[in-house]
Structures are given as structure tokens and as C-alpha cells.
SEGUPA-846057 format. One record per atom (N, C-alpha, C, O): residue in three letters; residue number from 0; atom name; z, y, x. Coordinates in nm, 4 decimals. Atoms other than C-alpha are relative to their C-alpha. Example, Ala and Ser with C-alpha at 12.3 -4.5 7.8 and 13.67 -1.06 7.14 Angstrom:
   resn   resi   name         pz         py         px
    ALA      0      N     0.0000    -0.1190     0.0890
    ALA      0     CA     0.7800    -0.4500     1.2300
    ALA      0      C     0.0000     0.1200     0.0900
    ALA      0      O     0.0665     0.1181     0.1936
    SER      1      N    -0.0060    -0.1190    -0.0820
    SER      1     CA     0.7140    -0.1060     1.3670
    SER      1      C     0.0730     0.1090    -0.0770
    SER      1      O     0.0899     0.2198    -0.0261
END
This chain:
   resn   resi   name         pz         py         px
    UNK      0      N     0.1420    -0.0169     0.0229
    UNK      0     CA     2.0259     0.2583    -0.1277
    UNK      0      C    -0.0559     0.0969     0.1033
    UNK      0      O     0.0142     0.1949     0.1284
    UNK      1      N     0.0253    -0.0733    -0.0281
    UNK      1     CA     1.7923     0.4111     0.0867
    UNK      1      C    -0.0412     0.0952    -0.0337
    UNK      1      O    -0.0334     0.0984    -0.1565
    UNK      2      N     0.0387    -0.1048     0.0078
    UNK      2     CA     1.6473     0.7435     0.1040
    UNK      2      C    -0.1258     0.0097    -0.1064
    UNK      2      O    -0.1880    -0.0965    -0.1024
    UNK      3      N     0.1234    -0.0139     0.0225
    UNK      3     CA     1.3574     0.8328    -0.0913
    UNK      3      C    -0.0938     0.0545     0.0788
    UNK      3      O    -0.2084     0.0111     0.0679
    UNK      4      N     0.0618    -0.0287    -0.1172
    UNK      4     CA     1.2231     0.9954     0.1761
    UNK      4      C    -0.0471    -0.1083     0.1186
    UNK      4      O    -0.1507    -0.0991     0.1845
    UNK      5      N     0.0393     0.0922    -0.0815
    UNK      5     CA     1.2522     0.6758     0.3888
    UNK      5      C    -0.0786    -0.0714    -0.0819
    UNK      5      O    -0.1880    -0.0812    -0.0263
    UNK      6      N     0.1049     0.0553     0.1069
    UNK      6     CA     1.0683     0.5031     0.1135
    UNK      6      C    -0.1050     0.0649     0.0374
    UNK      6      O    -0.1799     0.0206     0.1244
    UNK      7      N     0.1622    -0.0787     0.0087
    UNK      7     CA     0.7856     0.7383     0.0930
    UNK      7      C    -0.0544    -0.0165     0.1766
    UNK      7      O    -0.1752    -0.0179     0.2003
    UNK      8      N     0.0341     0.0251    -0.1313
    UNK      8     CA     0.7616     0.6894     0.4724
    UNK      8      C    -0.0321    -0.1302     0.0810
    UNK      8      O    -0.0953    -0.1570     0.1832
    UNK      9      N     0.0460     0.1714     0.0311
    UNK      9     CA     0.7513     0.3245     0.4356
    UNK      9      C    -0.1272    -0.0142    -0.0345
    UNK      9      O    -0.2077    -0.0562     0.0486
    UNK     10      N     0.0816     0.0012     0.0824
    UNK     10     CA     0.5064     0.3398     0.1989
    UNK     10      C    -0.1294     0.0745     0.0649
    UNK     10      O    -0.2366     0.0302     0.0238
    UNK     11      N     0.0756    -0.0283    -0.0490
    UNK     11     CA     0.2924     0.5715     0.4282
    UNK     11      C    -0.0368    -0.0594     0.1468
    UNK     11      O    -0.1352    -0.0375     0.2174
    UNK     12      N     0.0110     0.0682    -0.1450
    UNK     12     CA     0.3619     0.3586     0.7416
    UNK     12      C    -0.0934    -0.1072    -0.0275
    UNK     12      O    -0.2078    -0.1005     0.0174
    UNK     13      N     0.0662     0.1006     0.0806
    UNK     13     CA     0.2378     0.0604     0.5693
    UNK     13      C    -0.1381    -0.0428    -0.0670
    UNK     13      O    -0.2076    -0.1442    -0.0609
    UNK     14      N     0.1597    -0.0326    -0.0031
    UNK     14     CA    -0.0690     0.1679     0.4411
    UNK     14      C    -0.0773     0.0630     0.1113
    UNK     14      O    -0.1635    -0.0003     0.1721
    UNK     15      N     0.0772     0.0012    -0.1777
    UNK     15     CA    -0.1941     0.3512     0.7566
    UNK     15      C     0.0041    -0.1129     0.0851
    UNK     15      O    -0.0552    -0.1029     0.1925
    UNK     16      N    -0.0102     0.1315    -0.1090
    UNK     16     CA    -0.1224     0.0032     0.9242
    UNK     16      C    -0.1489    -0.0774    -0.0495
    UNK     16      O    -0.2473    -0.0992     0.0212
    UNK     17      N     0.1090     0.0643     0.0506
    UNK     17     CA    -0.3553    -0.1793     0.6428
    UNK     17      C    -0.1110     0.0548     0.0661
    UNK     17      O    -0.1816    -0.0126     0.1411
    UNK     18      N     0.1270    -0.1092    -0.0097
    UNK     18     CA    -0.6158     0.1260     0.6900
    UNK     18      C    -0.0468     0.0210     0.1377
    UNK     18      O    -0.1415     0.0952     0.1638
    UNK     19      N     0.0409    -0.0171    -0.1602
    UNK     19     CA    -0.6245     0.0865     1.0920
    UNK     19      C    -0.0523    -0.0923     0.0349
    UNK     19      O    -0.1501    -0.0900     0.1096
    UNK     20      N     0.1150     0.0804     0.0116
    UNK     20     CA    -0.6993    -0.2659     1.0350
    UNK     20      C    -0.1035    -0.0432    -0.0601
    UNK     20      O    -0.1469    -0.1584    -0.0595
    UNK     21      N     0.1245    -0.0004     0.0676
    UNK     21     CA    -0.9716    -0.2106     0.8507
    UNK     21      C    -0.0774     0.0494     0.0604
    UNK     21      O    -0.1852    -0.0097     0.0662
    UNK     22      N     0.0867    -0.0082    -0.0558
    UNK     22     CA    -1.1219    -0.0218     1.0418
    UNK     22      C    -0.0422    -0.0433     0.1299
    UNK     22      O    -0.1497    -0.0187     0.1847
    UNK     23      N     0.0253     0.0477    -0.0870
    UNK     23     CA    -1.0567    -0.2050     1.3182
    UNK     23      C    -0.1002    -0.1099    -0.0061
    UNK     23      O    -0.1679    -0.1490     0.0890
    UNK     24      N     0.1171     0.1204     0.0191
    UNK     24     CA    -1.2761    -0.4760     1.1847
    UNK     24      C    -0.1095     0.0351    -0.0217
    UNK     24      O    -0.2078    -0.0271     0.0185
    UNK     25      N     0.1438    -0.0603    -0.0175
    UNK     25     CA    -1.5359    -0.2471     1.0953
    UNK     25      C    -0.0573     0.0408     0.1458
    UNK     25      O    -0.1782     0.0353     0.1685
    UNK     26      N     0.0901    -0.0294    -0.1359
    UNK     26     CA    -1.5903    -0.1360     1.4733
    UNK     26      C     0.0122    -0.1923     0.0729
    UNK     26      O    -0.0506    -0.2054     0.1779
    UNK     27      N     0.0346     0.1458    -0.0305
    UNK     27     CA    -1.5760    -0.5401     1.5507
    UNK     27      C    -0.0910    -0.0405    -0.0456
    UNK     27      O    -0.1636    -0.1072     0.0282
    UNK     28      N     0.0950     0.0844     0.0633
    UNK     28     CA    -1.7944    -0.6489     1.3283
    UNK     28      C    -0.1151     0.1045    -0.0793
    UNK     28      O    -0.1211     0.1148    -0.2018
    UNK     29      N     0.0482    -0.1313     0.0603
    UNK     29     CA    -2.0518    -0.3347     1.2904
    UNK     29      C    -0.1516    -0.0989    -0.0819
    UNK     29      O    -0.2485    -0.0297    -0.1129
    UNK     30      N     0.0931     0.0882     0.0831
    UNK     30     CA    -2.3009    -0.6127     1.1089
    UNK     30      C     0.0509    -0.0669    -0.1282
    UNK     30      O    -0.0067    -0.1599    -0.1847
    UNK     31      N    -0.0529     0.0673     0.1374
    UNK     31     CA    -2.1116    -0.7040     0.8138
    UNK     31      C    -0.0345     0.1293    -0.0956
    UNK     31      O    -0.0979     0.2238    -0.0486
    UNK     32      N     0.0537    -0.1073     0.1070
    UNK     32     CA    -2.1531    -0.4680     0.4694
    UNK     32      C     0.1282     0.0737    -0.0145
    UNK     32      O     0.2315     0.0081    -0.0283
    UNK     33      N    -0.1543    -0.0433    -0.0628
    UNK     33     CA    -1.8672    -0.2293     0.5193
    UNK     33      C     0.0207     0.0484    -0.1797
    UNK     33      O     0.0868     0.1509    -0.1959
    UNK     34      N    -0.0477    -0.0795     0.1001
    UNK     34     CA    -1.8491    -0.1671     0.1187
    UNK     34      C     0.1486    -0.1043    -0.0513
    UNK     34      O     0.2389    -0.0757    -0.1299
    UNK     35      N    -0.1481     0.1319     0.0128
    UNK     35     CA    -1.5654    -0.4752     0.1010
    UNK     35      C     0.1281     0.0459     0.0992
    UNK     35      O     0.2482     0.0471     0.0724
    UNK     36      N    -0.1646    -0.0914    -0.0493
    UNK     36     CA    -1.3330    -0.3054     0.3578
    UNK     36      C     0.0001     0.1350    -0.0599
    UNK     36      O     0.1122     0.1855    -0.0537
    UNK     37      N    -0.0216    -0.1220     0.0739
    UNK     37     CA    -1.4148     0.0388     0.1588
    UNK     37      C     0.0703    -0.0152    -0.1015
    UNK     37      O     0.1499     0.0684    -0.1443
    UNK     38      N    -0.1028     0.0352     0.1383
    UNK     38     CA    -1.2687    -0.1396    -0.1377
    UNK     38      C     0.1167     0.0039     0.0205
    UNK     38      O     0.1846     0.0799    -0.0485
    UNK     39      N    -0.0939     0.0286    -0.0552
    UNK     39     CA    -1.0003    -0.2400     0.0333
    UNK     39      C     0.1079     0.1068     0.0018
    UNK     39      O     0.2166     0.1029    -0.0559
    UNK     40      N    -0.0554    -0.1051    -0.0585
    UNK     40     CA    -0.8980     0.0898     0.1878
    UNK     40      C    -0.0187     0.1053    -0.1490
    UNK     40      O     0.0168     0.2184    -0.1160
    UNK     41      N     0.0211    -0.0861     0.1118
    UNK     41     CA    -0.9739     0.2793    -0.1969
    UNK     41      C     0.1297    -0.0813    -0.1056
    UNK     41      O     0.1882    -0.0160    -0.1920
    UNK     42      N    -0.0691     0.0532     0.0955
    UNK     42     CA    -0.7479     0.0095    -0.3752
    UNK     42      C     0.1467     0.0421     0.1005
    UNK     42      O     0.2324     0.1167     0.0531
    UNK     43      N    -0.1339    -0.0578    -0.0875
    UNK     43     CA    -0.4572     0.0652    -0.0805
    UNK     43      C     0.0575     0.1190    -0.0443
    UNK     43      O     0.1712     0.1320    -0.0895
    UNK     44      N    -0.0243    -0.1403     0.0000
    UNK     44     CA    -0.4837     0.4342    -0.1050
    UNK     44      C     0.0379     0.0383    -0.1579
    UNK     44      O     0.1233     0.1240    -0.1805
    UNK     45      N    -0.0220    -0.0004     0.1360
    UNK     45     CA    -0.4929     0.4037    -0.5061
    UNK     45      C     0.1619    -0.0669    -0.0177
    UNK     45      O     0.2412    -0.0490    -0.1102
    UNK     46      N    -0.1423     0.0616     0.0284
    UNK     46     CA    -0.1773     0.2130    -0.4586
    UNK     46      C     0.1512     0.0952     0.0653
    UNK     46      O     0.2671     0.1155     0.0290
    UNK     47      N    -0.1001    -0.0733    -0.0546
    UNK     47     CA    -0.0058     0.4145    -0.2367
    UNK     47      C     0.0120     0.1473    -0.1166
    UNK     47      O     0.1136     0.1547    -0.1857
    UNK     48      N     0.0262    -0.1221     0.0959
    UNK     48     CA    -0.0872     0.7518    -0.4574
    UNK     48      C     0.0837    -0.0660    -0.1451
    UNK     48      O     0.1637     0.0215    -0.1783
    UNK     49      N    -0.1093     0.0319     0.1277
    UNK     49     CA     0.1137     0.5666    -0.8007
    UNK     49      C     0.0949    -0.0021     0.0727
    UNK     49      O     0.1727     0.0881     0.0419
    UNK     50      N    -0.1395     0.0462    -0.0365
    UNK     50     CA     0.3946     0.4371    -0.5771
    UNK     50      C     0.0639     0.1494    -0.0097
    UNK     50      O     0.1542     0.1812    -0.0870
    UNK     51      N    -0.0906    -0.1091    -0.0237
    UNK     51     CA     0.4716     0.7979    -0.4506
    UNK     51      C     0.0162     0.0703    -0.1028
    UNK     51      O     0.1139     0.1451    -0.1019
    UNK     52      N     0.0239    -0.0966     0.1186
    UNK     52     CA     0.3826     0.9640    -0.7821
    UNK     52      C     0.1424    -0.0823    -0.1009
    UNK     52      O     0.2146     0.0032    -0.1522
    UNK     53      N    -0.0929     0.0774     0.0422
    UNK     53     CA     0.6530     0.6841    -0.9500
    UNK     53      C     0.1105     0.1053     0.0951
    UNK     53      O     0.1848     0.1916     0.0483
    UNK     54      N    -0.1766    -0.0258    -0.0760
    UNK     54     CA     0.9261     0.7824    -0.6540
    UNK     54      C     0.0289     0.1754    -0.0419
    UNK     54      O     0.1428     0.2009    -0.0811
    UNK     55      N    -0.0087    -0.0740     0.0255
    UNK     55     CA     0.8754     1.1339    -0.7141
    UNK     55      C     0.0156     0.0423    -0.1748
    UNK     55      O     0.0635     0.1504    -0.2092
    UNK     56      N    -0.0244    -0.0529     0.1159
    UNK     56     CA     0.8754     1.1439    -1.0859
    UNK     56      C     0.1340    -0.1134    -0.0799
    UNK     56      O     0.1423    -0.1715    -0.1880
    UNK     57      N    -0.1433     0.1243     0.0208
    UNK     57     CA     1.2116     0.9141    -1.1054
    UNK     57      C     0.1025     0.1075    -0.0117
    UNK     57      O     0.1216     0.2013     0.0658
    UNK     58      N    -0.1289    -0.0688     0.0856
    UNK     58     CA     1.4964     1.0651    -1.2964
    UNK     58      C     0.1341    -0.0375     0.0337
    UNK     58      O     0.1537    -0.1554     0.0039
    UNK     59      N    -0.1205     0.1117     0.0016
    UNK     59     CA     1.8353     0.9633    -1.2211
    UNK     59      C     0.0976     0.0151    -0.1054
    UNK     59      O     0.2071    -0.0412    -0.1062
    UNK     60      N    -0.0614     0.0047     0.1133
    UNK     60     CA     1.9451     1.0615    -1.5394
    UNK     60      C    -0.0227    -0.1076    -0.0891
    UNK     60      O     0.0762    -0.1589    -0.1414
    UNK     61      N     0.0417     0.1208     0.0309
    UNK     61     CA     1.7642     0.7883    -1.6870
    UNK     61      C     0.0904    -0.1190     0.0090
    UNK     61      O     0.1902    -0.1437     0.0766
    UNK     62      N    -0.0703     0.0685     0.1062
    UNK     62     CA     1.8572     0.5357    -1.8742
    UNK     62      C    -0.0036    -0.1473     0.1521
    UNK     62      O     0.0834    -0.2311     0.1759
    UNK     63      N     0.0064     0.1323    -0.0939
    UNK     63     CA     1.7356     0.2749    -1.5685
    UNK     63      C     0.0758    -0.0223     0.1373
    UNK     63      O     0.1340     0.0712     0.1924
    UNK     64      N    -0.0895     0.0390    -0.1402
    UNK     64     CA     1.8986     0.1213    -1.2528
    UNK     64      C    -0.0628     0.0796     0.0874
    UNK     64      O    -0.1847     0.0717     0.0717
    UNK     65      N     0.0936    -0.0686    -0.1268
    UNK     65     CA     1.7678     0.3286    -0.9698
    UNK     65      C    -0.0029    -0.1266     0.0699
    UNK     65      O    -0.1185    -0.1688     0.0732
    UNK     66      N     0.0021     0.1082    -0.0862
    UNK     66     CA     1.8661    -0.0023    -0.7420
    UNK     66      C    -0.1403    -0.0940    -0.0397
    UNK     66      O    -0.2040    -0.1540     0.0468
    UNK     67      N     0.0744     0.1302     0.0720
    UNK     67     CA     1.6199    -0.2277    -0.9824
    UNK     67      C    -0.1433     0.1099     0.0130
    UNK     67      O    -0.2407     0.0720     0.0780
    UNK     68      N     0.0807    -0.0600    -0.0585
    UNK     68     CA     1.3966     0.0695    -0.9746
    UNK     68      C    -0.1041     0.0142     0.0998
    UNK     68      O    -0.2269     0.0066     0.1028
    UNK     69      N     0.0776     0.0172    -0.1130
    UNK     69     CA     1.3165     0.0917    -0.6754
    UNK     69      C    -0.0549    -0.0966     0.0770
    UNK     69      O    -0.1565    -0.0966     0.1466
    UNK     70      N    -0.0057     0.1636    -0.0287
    UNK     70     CA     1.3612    -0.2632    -0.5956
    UNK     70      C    -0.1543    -0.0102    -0.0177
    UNK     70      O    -0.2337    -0.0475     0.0687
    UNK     71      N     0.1676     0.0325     0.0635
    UNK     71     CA     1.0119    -0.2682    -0.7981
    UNK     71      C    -0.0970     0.0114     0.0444
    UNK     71      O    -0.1901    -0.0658     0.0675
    UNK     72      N     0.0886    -0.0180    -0.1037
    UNK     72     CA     0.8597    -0.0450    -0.6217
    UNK     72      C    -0.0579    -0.0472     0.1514
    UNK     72      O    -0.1664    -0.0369     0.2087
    UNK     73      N     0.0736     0.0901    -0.0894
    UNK     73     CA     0.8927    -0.2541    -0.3394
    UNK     73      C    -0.0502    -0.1032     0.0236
    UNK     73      O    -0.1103    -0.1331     0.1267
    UNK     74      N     0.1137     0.0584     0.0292
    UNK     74     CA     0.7528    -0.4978    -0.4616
    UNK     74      C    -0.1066    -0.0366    -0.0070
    UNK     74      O    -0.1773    -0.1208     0.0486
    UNK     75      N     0.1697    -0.0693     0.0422
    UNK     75     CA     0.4645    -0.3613    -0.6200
    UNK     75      C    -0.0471     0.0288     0.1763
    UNK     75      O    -0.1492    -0.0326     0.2076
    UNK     76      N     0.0661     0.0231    -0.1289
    UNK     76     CA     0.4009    -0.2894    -0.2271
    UNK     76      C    -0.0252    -0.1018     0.0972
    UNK     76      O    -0.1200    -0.1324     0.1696
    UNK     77      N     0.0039     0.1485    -0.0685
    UNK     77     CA     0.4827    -0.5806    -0.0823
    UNK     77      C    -0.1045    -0.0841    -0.0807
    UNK     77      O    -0.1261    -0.1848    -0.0133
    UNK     78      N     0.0962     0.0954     0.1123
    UNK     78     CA     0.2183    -0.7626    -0.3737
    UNK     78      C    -0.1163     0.0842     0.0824
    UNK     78      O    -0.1795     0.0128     0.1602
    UNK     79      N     0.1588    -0.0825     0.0105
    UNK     79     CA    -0.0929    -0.4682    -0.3048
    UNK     79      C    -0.0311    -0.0040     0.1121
    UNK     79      O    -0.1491     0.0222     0.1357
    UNK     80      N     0.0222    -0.0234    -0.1488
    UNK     80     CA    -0.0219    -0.4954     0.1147
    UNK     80      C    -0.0503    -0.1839     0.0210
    UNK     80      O    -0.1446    -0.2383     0.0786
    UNK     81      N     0.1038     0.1969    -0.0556
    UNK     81     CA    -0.0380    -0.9359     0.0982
    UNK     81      C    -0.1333    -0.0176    -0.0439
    UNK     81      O    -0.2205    -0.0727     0.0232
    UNK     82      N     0.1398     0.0197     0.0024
    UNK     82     CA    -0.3365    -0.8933    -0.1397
    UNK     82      C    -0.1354     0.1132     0.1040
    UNK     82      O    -0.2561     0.1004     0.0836
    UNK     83      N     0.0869    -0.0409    -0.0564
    UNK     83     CA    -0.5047    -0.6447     0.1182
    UNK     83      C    -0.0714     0.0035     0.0993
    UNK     83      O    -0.1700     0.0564     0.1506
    UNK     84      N     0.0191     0.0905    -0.1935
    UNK     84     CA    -0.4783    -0.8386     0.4292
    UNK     84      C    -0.0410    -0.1259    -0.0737
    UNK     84      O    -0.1562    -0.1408    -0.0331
    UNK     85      N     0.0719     0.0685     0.0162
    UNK     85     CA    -0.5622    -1.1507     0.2404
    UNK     85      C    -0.1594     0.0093    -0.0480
    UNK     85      O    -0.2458    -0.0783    -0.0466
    UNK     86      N     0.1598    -0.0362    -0.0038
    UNK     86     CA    -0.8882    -0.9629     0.1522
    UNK     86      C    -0.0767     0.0422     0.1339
    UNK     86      O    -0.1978     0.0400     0.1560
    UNK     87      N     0.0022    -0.0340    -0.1495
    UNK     87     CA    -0.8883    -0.8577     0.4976
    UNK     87      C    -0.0505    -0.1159     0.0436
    UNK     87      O    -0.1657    -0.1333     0.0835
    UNK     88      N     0.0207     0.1516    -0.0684
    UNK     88     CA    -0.8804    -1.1986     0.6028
    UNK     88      C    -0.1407    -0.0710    -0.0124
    UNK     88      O    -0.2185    -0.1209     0.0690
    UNK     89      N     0.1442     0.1001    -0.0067
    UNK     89     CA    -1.1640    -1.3486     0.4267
    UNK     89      C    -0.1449     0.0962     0.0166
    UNK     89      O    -0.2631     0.0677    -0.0024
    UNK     90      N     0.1666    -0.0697    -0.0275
    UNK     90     CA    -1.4107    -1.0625     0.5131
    UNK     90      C    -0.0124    -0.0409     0.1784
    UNK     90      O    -0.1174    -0.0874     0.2230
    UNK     91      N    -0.0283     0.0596    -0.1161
    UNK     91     CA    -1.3136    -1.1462     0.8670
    UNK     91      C    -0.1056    -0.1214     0.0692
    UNK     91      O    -0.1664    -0.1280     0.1761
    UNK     92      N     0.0823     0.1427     0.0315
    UNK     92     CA    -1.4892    -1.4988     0.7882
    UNK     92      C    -0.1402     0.0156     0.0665
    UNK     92      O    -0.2226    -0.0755     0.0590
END
């Protein structure tokens, strides 16, 4: 398993990636209504803020798999990063 540390660094690489193209589309397209990439970049940042608050308040005394654990968590990122580029996408439009 990796690190939790490499996790949390994942998890911050990942979202600063979303959050660069967002605003990269806002200086492309300075005529669109920029409150749909604000969403965007508030639901990311809301996502990233549980993930780390989860990795940090993880027990390994606990009763659960750390492997399945964490597994979840990447998941849960991999799900909140496809829906934020496919919202990405259709503001794009």
C-alpha cells in the first residue's frame, strides 16, 4: 500500500490539474457566465477537503481493511475528477 502522504499528494495534484483547467477556460472564453466553472472548482475543492479529512481521520486499529479503505477513497476521486471534466466539457460547448 501506498503512503498516505503519497495519497494526499495525489489527491492535491489532481485537483490543482482540474482547477488550472478551469481556469484555463475562463481566460478562453472571457464571455461565457463564469458561475458554472465556480461550481465546478467549489464542488472539487469540497471533495478534496472530505477525502483528506477521511485519510487523516483513518484508524488502523479499526475494525476495516485499510487496502479496501483506501481503495474507496480512490474511487470516490476518480468518480468527483470524471464528473468535473465532464462538466468541464459541456461548458466548453
Amino acid at each position: 500500500m501506498a503512503s498516505r502522504k503519497d495519497l494526499k499528494k495525489d489527491i492535491d495534484f489532481f485537483v490543482f490539474d482540474l482547477i488550472s483547467d478551469c481556469y484555463d477556460c475562463i481566460d478562453e472564453h472571457p464571455d461565457k457566465d463564469f458561475s458554472g466553472f465556480e461550481q465546478i472548482i467549489n464542488d472539487i475543492i469540497d471533495l478534496q477537503d472530505d477525502l483528506l479529512t477521511r485519510i487523516n481521520q483513518y484508524d488502523p486499529k479499526s475494525e476495516q481493511n485499510s487496502k479496501t479503505y483506501f481503495n474507496d477513497i480512490k474511487k470516490e476521486l476518480a468518480e468527483g475528477l470524471k464528473k468535473g471534466y465532464q462538466s468541464l466539457e459541456e461548458l466548453r460547448k
